[in-house]
C-alpha positions as CSV (number, residue, x, y, z in Angstrom):
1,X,37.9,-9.1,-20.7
2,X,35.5,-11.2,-19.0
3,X,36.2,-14.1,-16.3
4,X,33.5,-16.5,-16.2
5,X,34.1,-20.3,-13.9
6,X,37.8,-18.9,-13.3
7,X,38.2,-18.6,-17.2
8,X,39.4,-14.9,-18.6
9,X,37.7,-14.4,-22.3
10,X,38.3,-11.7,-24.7
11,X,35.6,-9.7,-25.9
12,X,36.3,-11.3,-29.5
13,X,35.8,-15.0,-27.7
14,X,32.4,-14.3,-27.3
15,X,29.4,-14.7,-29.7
16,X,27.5,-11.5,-30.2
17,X,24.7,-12.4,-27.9
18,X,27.1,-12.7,-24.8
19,X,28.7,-9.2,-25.8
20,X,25.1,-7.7,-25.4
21,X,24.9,-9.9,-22.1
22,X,28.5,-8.5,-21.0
23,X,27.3,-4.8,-21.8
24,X,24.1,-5.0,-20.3
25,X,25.6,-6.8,-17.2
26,X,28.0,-3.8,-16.7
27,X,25.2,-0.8,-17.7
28,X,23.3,-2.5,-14.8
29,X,26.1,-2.7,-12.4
30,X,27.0,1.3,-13.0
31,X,23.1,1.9,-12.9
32,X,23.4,0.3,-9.5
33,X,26.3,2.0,-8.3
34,X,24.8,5.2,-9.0
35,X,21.4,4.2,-7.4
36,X,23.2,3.3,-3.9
37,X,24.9,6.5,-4.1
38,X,21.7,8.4,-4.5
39,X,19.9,6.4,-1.6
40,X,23.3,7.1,0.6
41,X,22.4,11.1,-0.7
42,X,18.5,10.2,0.4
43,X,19.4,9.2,3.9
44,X,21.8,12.1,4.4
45,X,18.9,14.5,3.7
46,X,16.5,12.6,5.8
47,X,18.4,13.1,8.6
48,X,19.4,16.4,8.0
49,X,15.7,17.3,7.6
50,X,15.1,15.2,11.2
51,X,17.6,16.9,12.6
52,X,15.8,20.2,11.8
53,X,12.9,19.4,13.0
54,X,14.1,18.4,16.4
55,X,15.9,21.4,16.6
56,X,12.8,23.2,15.3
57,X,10.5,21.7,18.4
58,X,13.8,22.3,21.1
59,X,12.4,25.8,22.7
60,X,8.8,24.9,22.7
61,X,10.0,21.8,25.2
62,X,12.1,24.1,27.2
63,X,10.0,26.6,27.4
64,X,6.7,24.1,28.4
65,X,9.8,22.6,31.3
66,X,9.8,26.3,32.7
C-alpha cells in the first residue's frame, strides 16, 4: 500500500510504471537508511581514532611541563 495526497492505493491500483516508481522509491529509502548508519559507524571511528591520538601525545606534554 501506498498513500499519496492522503489517498491509500493498492499495489494493484497502480500502472506498472508507478510500481517501478514505488519500488525504486523504497530501494532508495533502505539504501539511505543504511548509508546514515554507516556514516553514524564513520564518526564513531573518527573519534575513537582522535581519541587515540590525544592520548597517544598525553606523556610527551607532561613530560615537556616537567
Amino acid at each position: 500500500m501506498i498513500t499519496i495526497d492522503e489517498v491509500t492505493y493498492t499495489e494493484d491500483d497502480l500502472n506498472e510504471v508507478a510500481q517501478i516508481h514505488v519500488k525504486r522509491i523504497n530501494d532508495l529509502r533502505e539504501e539511505s537508511a543504511q548509508l546514515g548508519m554507516m556514516l553514524e559507524e564513520k564518526n564513531v571511528l573518527i573519534s575513537a581514532y582522535a581519541n587515540a591520538i590525544r592520548e597517544s601525545v598525553k606523556p610527551v606534554e607532561e613530560a615537556e611541563e616537567a
